[in-house]
matplotlib code that plots the C-alpha trace (Angstrom):
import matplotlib.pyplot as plt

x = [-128.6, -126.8, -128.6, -127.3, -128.5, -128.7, -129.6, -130.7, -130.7, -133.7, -135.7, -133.7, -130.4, -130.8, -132.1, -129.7, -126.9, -128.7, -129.1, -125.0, -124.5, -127.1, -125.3, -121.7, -123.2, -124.8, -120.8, -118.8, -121.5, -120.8, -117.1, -117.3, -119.7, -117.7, -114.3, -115.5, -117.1, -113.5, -112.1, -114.5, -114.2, -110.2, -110.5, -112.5, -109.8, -107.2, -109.8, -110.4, -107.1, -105.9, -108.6, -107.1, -103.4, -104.2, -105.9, -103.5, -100.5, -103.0, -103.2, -100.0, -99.3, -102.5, -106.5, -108.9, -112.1, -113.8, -113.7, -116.3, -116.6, -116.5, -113.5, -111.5, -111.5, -110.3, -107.2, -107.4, -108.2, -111.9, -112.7, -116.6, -118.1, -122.0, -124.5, -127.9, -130.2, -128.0, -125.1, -122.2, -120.5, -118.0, -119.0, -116.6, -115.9, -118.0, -121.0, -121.3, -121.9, -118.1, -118.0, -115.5, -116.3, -114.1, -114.2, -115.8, -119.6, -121.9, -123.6, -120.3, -118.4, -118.9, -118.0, -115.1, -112.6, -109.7, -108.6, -107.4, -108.7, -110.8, -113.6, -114.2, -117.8, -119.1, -123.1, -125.5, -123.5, -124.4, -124.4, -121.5, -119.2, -119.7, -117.9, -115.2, -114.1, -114.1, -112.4, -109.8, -106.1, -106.2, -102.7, -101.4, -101.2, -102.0, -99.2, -101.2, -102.9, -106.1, -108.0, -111.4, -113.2, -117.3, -120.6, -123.7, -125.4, -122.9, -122.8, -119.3, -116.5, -113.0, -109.8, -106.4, -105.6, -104.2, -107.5, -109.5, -112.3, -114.9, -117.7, -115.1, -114.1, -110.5, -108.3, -108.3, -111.6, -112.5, -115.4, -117.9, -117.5, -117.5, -121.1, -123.0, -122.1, -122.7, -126.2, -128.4, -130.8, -133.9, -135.5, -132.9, -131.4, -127.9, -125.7, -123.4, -119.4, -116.6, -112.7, -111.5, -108.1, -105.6, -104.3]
y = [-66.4, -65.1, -64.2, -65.5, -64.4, -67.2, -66.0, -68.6, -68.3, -66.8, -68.7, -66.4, -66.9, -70.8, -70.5, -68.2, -71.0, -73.8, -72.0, -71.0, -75.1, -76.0, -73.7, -75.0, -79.1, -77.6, -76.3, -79.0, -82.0, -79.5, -79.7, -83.3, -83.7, -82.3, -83.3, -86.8, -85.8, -84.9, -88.2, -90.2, -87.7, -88.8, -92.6, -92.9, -90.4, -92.9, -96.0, -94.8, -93.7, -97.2, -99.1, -97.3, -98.2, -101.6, -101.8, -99.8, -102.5, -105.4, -104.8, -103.1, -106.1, -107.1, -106.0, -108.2, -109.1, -108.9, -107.2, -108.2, -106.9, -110.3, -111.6, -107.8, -109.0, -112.3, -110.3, -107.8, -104.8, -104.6, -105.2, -106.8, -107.2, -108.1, -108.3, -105.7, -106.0, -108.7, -106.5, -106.6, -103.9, -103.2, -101.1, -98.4, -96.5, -93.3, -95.4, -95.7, -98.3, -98.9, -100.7, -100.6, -100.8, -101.8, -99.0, -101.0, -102.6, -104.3, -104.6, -103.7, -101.5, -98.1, -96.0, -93.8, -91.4, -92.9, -96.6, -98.7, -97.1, -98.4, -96.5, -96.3, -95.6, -94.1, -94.6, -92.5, -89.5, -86.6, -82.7, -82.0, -85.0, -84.8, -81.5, -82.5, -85.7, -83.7, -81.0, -83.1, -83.6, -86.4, -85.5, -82.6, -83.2, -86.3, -88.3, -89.1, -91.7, -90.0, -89.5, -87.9, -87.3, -86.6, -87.4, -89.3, -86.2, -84.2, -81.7, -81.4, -83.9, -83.0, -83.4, -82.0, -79.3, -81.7, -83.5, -79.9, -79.2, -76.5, -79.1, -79.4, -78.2, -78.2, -80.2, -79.8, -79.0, -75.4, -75.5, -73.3, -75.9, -79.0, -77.3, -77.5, -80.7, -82.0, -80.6, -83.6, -83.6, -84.3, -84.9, -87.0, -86.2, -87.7, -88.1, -90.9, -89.9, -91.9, -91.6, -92.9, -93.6, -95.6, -98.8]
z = [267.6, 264.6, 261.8, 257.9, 254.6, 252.6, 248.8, 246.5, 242.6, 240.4, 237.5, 235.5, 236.3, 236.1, 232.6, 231.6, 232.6, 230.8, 227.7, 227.9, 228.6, 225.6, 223.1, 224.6, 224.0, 220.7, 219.6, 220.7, 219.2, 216.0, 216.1, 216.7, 213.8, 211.6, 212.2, 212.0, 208.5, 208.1, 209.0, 206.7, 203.6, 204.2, 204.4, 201.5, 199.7, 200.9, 199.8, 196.3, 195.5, 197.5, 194.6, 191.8, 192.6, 192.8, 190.2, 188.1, 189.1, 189.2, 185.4, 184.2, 181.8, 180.9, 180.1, 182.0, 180.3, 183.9, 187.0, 188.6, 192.7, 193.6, 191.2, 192.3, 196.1, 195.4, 194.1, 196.7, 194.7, 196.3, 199.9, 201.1, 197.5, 197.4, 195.1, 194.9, 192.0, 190.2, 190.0, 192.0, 194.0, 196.9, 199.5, 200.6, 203.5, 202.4, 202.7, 198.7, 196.7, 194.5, 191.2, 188.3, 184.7, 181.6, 178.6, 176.0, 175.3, 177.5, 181.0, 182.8, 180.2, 179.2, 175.9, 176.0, 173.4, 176.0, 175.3, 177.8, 181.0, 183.5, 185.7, 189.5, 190.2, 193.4, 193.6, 195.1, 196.4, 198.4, 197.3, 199.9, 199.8, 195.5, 195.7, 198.3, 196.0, 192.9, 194.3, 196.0, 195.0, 192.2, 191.1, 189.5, 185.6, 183.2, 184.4, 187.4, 185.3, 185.5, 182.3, 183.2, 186.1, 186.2, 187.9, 186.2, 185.5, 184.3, 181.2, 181.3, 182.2, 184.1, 181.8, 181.9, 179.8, 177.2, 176.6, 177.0, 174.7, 174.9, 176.4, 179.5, 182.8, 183.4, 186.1, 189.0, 189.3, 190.6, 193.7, 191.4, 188.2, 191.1, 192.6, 188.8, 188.2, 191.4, 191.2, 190.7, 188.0, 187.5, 190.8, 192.2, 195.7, 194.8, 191.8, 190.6, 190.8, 188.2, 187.9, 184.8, 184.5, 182.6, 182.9]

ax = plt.figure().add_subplot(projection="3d")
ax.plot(x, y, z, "-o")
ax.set_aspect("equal")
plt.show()
């Protein structure tokens, strides 16, 4: 009868190739993770800065006295409007709440030192995605249309060099300036994002 040595695998060994497997599924779920973070960061770029063109040739030859989510996807600017807490919104494909606002006064409007502009409001956004919008390309001077860009809790607006006072950071927004003002403030876990641009 021949004799075999059959050697069979230690407690040790066995753990040792499941915890070189679990670190392997723990890398590639983290690749995956974030390249899909990736993707979503870059269709809502595309979706805002798809909002703001229509918007921007919607209106070219004349100031609406409403834009209302519902009214701005009957003309195709806004896509799946609805309504939360009697105001309406459009959602977006960040996961935000959208809604656009007229400079002047009232329930809709805001105050502004621009005239004819319009604002694009991004509700409720996280620390990391905050930074990446304001920190992404929104054109490289004024002639891009945009006027200021800022969050809800912000000390100091984004403006081109031409518009720069002292109570401003300049365009294109550095990461370090982005970070403060994407801080939220008191006690909130998320802050409120607007591009206002010109008609």
């Amino acid at each position: 009868m021949k004799k075999t040595n059959q050697k069979g695998s230690s407690m040790i060994e066995v753990m040792g190739v499941m915890a070189i497997l679990g670190m392997a599924t723990i890398g590639i779920y983290a690749g995956i993770s974030n390249v899909q973070g990736r993707f979503r960061l870059a269709n809502g770029y595309d979706e805002i800065k798809r909002v703001i063109k229509s918007m921007r040739e919607q209106f070219a030859s004349f100031r609406p006295s409403d834009v209302s989510a519902d009214k701005l996807e009957k003309i195709g600017v806004f896509n799946n409007s609805f309504t939360s807490g009697g105001k309406k919104y459009s959602g977006s494909s960040l996961g935000y709440n959208m809604q656009i606002k007229l400079s002047g006064t009232g329930d809709n409007q805001y105050t502004s030192t621009f005239s004819d502009t319009f604002r694009l409001y991004l509700y409720d956004v996280d620390f990391q995605t905050c930074v990446d919008l304001l920190t992404s390309d929104w054109g490289s001077d004024a002639s891009s249309g945009l006027a200021e860009l800022s969050t809800s809790d912000s000390s100091k607006a984004f403006r081109w060099s031409n518009n720069l006072s002292g109570t401003q950071h300049p365009l294109p927004a550095e990461t370090q300036a982005a970070a403060t003002e994407c801080t939220p403030a008191n006690g909130k876990s998320a802050v409120t994002i607007y591009w206002e641009y010109y008609f």
